[in-house]
C-alpha positions in Angstrom: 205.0 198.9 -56.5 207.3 200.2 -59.2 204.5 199.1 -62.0 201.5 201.1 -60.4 203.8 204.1 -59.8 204.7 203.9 -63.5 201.1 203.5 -64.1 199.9 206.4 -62.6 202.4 208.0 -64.5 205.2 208.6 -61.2 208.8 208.4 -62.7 211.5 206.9 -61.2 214.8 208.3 -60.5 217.5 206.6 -62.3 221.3 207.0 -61.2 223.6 209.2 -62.9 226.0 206.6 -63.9 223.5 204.8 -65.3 222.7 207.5 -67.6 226.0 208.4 -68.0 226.6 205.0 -69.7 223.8 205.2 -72.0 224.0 209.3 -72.9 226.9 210.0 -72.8 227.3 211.4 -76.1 224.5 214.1 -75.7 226.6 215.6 -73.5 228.9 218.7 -74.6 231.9 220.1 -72.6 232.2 219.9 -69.1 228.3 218.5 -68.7 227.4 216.4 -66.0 224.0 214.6 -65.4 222.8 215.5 -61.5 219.2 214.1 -61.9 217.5 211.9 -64.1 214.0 209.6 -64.0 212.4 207.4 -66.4 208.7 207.0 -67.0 208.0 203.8 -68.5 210.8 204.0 -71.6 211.3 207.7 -71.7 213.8 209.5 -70.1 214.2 213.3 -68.4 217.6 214.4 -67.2 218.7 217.8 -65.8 222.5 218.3 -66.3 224.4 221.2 -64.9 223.3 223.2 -67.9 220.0 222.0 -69.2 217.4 219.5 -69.2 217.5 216.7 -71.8 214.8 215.0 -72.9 214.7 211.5 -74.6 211.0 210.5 -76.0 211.0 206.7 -77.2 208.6 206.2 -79.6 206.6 203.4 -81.1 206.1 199.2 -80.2 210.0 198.5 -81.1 211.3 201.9 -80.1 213.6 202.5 -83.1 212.6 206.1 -83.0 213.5 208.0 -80.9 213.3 212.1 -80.1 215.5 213.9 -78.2 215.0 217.5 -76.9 217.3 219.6 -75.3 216.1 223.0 -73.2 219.1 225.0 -72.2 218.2 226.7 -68.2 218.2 229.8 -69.9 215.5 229.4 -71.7 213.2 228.4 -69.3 211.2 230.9 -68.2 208.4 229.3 -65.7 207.1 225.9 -63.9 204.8 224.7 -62.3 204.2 222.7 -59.2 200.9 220.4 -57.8 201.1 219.1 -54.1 198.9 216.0 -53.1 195.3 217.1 -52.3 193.8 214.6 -49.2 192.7 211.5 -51.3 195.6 211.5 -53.5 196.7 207.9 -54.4 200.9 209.6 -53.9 199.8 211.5 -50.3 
């Protein structure tokens, strides 16, 4: 089920380890990774101080974009809950 989830554009939440591994040098003092998911080959993590974001782009993925958002600067969100028919209800 992992495929269709990716598919239908669901992430999946990868460990912290993991991305500890791989990241660990976009990470400043005293950071921590808490949460991070994947979605297909790019990668969302929220630290303890703001929320990284690593866009892999093209067929062989030799470029690649990272953003970082501190918390501070994010000012709003938003949230959608399943409707009846949802394929994720």
């Amino acid at each position: 089920m992992g495929l269709l989830n990716k598919i239908l554009g669901n992430a999946s939440e990868v460990s912290s380890e993991k991305l500890n591994q791989k990241y660990a040098k976009l990470l400043i003092d005293d950071e921590q990774i808490e949460l991070g998911f994947t979605l297909f080959r790019d990668v969302f993590m929220f630290t303890n101080k703001r929320l990284i974001l690593v866009d892999i782009q093209g067929l062989t993925g030799s470029k690649i974009e990272y953003k970082s958002l501190p918390f501070k600067n994010i000012s709003r969100f938003s949230l959608e809950t399943s409707g009846t028919f949802d394929l994720d209800a």
